[in-house]
C-alpha positions as protocol buffer text, in pm:
chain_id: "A"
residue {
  index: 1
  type: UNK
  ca { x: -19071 y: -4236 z: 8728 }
}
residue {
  index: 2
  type: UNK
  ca { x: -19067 y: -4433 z: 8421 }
}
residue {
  index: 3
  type: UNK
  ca { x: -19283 y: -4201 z: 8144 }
}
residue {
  index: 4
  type: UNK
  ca { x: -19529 y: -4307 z: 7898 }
}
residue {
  index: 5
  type: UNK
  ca { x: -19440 y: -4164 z: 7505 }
}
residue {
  index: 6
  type: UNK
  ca { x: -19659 y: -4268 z: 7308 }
}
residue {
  index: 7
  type: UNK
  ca { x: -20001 y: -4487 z: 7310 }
}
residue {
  index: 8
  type: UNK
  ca { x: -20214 y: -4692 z: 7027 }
}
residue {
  index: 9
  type: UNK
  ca { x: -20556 y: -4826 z: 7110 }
}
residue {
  index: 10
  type: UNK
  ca { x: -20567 y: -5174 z: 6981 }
}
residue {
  index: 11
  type: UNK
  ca { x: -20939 y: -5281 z: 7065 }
}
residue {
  index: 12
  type: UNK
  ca { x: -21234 y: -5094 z: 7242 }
}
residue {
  index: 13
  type: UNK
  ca { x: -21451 y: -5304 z: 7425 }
}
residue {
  index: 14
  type: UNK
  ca { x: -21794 y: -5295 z: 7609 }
}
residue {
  index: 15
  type: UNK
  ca { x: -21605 y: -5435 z: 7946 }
}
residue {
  index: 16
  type: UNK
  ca { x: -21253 y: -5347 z: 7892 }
}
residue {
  index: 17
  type: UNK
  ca { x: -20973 y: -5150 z: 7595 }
}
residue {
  index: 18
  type: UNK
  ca { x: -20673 y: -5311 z: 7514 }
}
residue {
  index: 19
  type: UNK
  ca { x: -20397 y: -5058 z: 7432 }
}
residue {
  index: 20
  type: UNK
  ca { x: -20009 y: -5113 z: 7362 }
}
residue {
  index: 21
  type: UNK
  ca { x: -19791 y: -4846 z: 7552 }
}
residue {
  index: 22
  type: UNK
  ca { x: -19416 y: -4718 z: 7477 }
}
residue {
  index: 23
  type: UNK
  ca { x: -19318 y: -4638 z: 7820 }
}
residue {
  index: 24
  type: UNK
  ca { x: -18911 y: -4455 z: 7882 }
}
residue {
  index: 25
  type: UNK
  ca { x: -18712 y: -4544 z: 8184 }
}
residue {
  index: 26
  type: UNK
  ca { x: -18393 y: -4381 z: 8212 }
}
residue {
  index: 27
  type: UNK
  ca { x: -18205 y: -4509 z: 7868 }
}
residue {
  index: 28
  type: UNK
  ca { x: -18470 y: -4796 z: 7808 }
}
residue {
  index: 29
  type: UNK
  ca { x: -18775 y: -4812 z: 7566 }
}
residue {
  index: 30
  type: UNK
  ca { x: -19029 y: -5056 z: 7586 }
}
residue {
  index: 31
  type: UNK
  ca { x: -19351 y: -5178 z: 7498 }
}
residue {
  index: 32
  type: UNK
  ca { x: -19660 y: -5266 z: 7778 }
}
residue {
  index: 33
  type: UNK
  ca { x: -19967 y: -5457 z: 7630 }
}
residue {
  index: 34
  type: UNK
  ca { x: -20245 y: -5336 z: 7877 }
}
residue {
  index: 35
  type: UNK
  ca { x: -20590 y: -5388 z: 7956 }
}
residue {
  index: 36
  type: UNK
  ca { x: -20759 y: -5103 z: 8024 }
}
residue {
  index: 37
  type: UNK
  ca { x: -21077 y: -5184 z: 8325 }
}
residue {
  index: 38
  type: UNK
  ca { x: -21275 y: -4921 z: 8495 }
}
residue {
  index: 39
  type: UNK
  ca { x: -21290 y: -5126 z: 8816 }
}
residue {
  index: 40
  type: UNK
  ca { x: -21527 y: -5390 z: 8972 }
}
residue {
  index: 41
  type: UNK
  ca { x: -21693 y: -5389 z: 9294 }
}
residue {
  index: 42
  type: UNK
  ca { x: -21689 y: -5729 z: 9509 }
}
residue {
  index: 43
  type: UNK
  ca { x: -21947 y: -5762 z: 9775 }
}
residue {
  index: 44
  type: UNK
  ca { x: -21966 y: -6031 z: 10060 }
}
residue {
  index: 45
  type: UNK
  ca { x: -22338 y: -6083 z: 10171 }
}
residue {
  index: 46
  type: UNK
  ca { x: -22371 y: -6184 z: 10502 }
}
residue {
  index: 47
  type: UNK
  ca { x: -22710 y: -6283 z: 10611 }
}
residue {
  index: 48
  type: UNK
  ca { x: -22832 y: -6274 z: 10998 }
}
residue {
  index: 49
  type: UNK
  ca { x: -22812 y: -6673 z: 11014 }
}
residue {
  index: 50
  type: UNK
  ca { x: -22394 y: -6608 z: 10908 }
}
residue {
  index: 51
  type: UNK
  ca { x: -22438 y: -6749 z: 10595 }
}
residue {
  index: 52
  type: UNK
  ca { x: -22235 y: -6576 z: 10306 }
}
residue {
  index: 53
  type: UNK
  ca { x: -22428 y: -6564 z: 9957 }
}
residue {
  index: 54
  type: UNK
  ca { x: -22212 y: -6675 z: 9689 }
}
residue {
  index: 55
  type: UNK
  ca { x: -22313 y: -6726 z: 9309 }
}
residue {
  index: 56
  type: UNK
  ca { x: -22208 y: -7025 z: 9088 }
}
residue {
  index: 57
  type: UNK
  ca { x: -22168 y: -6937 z: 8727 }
}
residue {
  index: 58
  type: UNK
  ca { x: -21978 y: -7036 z: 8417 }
}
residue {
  index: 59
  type: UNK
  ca { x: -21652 y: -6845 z: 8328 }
}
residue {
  index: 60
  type: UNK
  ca { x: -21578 y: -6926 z: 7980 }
}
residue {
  index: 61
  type: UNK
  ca { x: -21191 y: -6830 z: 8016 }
}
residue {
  index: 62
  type: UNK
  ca { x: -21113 y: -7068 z: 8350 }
}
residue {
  index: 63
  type: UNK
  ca { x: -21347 y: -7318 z: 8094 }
}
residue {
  index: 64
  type: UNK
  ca { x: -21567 y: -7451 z: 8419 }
}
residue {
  index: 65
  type: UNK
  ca { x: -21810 y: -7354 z: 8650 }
}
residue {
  index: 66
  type: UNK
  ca { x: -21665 y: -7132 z: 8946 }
}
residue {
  index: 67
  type: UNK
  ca { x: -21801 y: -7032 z: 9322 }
}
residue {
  index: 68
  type: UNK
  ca { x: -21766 y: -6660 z: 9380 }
}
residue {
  index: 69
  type: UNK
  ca { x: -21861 y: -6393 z: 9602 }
}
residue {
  index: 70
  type: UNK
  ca { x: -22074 y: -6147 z: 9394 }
}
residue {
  index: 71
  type: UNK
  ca { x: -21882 y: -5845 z: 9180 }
}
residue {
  index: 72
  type: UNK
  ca { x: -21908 y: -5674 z: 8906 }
}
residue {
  index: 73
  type: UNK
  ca { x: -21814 y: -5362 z: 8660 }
}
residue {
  index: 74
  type: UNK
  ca { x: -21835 y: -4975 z: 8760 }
}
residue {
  index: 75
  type: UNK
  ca { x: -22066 y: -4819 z: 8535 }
}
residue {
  index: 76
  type: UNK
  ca { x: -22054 y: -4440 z: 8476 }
}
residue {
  index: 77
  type: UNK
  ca { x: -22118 y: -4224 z: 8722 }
}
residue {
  index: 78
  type: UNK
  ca { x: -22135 y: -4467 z: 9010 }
}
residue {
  index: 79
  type: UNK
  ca { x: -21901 y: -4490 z: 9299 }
}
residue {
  index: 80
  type: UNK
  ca { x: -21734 y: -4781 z: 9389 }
}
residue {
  index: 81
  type: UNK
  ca { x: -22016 y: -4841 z: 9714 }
}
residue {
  index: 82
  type: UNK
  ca { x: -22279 y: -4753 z: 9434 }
}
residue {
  index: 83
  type: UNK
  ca { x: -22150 y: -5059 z: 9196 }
}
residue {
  index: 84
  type: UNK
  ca { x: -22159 y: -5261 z: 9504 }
}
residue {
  index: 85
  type: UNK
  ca { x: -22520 y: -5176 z: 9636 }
}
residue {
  index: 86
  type: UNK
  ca { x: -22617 y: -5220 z: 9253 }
}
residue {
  index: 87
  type: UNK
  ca { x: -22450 y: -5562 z: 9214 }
}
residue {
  index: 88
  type: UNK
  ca { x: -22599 y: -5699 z: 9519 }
}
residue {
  index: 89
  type: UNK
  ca { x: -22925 y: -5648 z: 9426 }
}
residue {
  index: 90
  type: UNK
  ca { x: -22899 y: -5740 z: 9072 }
}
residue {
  index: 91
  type: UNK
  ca { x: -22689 y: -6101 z: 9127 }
}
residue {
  index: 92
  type: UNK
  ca { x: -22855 y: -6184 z: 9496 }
}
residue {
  index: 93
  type: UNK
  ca { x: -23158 y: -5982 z: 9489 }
}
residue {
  index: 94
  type: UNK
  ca { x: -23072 y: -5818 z: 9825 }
}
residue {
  index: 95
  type: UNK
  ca { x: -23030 y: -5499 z: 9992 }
}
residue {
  index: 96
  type: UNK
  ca { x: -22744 y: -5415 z: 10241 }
}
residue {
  index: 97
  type: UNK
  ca { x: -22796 y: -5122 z: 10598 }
}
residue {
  index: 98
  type: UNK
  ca { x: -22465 y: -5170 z: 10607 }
}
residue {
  index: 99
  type: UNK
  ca { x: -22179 y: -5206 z: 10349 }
}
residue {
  index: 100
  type: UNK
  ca { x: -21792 y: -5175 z: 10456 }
}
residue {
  index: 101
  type: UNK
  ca { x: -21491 y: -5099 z: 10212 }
}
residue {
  index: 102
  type: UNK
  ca { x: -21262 y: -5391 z: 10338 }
}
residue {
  index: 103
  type: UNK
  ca { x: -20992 y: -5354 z: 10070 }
}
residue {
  index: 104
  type: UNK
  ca { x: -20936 y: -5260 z: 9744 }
}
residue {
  index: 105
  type: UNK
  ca { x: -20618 y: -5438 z: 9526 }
}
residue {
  index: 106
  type: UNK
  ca { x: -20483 y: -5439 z: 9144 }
}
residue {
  index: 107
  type: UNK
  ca { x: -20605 y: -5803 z: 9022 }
}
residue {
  index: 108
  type: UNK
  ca { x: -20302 y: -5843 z: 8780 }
}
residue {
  index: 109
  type: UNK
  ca { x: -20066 y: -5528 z: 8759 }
}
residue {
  index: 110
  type: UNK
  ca { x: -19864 y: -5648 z: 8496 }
}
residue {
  index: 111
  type: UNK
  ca { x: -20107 y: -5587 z: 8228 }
}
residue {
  index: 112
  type: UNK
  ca { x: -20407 y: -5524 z: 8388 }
}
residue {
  index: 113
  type: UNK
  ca { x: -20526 y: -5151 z: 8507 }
}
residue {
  index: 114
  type: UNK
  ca { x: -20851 y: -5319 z: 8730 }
}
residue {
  index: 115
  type: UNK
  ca { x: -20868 y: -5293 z: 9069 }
}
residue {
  index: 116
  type: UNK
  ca { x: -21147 y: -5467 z: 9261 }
}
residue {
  index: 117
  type: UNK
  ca { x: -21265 y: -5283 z: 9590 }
}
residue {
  index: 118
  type: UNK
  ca { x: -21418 y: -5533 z: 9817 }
}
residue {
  index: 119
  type: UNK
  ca { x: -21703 y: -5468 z: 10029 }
}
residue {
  index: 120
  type: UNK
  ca { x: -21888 y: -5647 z: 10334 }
}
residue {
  index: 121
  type: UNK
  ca { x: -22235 y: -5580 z: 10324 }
}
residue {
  index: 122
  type: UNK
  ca { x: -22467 y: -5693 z: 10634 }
}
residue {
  index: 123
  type: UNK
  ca { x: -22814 y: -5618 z: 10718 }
}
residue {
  index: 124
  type: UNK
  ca { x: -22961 y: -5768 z: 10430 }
}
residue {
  index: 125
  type: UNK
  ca { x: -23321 y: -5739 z: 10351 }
}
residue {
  index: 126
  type: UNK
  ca { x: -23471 y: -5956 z: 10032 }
}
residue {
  index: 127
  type: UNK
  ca { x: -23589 y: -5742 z: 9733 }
}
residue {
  index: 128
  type: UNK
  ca { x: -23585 y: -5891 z: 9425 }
}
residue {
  index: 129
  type: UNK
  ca { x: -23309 y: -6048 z: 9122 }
}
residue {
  index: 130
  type: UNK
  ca { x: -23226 y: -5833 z: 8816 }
}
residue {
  index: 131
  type: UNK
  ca { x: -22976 y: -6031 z: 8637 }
}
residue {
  index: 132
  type: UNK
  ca { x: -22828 y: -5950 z: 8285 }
}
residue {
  index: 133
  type: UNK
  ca { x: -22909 y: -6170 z: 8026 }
}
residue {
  index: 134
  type: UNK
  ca { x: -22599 y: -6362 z: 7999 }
}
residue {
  index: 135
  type: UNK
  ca { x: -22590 y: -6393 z: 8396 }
}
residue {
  index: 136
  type: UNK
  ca { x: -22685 y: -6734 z: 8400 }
}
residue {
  index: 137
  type: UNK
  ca { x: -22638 y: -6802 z: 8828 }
}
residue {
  index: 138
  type: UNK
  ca { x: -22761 y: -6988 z: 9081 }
}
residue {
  index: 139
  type: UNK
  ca { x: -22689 y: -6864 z: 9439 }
}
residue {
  index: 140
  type: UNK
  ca { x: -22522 y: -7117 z: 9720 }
}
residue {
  index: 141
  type: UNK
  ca { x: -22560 y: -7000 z: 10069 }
}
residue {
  index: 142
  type: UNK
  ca { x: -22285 y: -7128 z: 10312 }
}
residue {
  index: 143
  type: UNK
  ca { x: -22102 y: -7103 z: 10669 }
}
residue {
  index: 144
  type: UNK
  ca { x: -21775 y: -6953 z: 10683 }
}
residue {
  index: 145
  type: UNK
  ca { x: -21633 y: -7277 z: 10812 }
}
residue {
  index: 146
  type: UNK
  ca { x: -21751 y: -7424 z: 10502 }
}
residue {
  index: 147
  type: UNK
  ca { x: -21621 y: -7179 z: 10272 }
}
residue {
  index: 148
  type: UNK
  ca { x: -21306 y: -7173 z: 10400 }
}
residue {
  index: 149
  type: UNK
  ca { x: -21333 y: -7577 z: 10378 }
}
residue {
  index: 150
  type: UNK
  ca { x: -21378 y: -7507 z: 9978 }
}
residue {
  index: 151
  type: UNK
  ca { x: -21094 y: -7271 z: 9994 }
}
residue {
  index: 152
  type: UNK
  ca { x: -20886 y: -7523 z: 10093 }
}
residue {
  index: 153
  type: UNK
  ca { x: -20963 y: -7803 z: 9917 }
}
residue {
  index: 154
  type: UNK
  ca { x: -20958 y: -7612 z: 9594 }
}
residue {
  index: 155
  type: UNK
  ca { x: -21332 y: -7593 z: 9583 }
}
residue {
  index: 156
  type: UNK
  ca { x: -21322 y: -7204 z: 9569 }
}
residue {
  index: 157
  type: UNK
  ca { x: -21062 y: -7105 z: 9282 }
}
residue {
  index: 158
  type: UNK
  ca { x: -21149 y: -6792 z: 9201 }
}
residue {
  index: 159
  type: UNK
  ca { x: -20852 y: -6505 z: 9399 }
}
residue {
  index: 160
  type: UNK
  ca { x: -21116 y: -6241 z: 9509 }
}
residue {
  index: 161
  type: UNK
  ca { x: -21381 y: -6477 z: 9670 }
}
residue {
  index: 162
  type: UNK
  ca { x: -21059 y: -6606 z: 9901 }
}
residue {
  index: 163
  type: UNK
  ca { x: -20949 y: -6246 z: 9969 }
}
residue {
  index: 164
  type: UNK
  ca { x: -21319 y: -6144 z: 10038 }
}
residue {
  index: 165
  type: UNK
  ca { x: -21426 y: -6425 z: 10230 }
}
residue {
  index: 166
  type: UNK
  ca { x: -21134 y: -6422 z: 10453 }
}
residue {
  index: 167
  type: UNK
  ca { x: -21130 y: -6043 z: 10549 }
}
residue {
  index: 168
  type: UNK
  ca { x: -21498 y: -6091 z: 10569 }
}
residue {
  index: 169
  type: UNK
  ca { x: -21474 y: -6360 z: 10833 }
}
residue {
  index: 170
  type: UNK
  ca { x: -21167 y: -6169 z: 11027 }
}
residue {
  index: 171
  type: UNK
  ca { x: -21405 y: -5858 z: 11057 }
}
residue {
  index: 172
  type: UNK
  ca { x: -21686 y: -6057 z: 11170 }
}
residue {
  index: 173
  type: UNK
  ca { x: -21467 y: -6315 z: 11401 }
}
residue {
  index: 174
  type: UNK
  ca { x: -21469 y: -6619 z: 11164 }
}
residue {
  index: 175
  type: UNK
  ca { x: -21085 y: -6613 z: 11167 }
}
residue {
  index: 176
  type: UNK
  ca { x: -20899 y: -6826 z: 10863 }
}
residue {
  index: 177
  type: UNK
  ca { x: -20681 y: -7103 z: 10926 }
}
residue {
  index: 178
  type: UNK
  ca { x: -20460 y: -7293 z: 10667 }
}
């Protein structure tokens, strides 16, 4: 294994660190830029009717408005389900009986130490919003069938609403075609 000898902290941030590495493999040094994340948690609601909640918001970085399934940061102390439960609530203004780990996966391992661990939650009962501030959303409830239309036509852009929304529907028999 490759072995890390020495790291400088180049920015500490309220969401993520950025930190430039020396790493040793073998007879090689080099340098890794890296982001340091705690994690997100990614939650596909699914109501009774088999509509999936999903929440359109501006991402300044993609510079446009994008469709995604809710997520967001771990705080401390929570668990990943914890993070999910709290998200759902806060973006959708819901409350799951039942929330699934479907997957979890590195979003960009090249630089970036997030992982996102995606849930399914079902059995949703209606409480109330608690957004942030700066979480300007409005919520777009759809059919599989119709997300996986937007997935194709490029309508859905965003990597962890595909990879949600298509284990999602495999679990709950809304299998994806190309």
């Amino acid at each position: 294994m490759p072995e890390q000898i020495a790291s400088e902290s180049i920015y500490k941030g309220r969401i993520f660190d950025v930190r430039i590495d020396t790493i040793r493999e073998g007879d090689v040094e080099y340098k890794r830029e890296i982001v340091a994340h705690r994690g997100s948690a990614v939650i596909v609601p699914v109501f009774d009717d088999g509509t999936v909640a999903l929440v359109k918001q501006y991402r300044h970085a993609a510079e446009k408005y994008l469709l995604e399934i809710p997520a967001g940061g771990i705080e401390d102390g929570e668990t990943f389900e914890m993070g999910a439960r709290r998200e759902l609530e806060e973006e959708i203004g819901v409350r799951a009986t039942n929330i699934e780990l479907l997957t979890e996966f590195y979003v960009s391992p090249g630089f970036l130490t997030e992982k996102m661990y995606v849930f399914l939650a079902t059995g949703l009962t209606e409480t109330t919003q608690n957004l942030e501030i700066d979480e300007l959303i409005e919520i777009e409830r759809i059919t599989f069938s119709a997300a996986y239309d937007l997935i194709r036509s490029g309508g859905i852009e965003d990597a962890k609403t595909m990879v949600g929304l298509i284990l999602a529907g495999a679990t709950l028999g809304h299998a994806f075609s190309p």
